[in-house]
DOLUMFI-66048 format. One record per atom (N, C-alpha, C): atom name; residue number from 1; x, y, z. Coordinates in steps of 0.2 Angstrom, whole numbers, plus 5000, padded with zeros to 4 digits. Layout:
REM DOLUMFI-66048
NODE   atom    nr      u      v      w
NODE     CA   NUM      X      Y      Z
...
REM end
This chain:
REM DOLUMFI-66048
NODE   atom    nr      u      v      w
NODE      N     1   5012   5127   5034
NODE     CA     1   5009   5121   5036
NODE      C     1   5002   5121   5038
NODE      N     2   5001   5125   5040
NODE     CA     2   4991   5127   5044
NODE      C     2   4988   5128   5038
NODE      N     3   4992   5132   5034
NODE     CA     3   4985   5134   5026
NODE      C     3   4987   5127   5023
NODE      N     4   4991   5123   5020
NODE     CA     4   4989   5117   5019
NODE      C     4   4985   5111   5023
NODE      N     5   4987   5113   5029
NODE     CA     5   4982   5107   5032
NODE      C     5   4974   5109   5031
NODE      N     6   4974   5117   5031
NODE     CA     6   4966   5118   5030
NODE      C     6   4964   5116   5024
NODE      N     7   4968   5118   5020
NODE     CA     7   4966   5117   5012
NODE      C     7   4964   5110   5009
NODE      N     8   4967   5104   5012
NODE     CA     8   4969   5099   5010
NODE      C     8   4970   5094   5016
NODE      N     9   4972   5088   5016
NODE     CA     9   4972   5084   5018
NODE      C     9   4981   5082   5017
NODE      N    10   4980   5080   5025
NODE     CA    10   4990   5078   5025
NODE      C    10   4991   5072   5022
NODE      N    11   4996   5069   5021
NODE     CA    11   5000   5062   5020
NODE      C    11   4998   5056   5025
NODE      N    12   4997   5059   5030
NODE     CA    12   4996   5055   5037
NODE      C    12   4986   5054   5034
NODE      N    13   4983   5060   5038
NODE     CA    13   4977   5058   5035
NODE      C    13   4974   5056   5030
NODE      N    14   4977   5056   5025
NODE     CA    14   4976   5051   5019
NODE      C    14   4977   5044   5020
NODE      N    15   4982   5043   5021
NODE     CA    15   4982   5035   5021
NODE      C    15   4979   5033   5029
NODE      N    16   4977   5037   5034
NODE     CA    16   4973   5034   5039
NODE      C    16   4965   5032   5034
NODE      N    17   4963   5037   5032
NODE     CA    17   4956   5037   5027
NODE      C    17   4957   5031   5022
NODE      N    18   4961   5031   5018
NODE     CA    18   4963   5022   5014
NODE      C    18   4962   5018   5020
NODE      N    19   4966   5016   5023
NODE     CA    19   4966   5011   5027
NODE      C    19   4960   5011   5032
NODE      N    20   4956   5015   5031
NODE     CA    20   4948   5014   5036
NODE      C    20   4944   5013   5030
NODE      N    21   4943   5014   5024
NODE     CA    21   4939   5012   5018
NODE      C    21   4942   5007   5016
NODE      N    22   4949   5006   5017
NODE     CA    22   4952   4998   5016
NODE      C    22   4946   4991   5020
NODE      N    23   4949   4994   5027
NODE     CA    23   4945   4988   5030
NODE      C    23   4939   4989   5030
NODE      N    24   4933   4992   5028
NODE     CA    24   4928   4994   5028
NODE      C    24   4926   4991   5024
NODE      N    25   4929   4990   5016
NODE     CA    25   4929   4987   5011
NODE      C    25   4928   4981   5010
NODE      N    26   4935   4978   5014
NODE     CA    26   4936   4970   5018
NODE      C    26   4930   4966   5020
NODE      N    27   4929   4969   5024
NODE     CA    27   4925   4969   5029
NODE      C    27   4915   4965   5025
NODE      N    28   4914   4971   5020
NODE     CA    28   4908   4973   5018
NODE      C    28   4906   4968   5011
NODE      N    29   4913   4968   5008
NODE     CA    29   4913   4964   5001
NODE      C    29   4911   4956   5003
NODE      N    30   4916   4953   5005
NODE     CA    30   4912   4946   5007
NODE      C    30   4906   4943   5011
NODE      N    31   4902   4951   5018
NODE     CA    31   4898   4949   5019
NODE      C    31   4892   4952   5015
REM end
């Protein structure tokens, strides 16, 4: 578990990092 989270990015982290570029996107594109 520790040499892949070093290596790479978890399940969890991922989709937190979508979902803040999600809203970020939202956010930016209409204004």
């Amino acid at each position: 578990m520790k040499r892949s989270m070093q290596k790479g990015f978890t399940l969890i982290e991922l989709m937190i990092v979508v979902a803040i570029i999600g809203i970020l996107a939202a956010v930016a594109l209409p204004a």
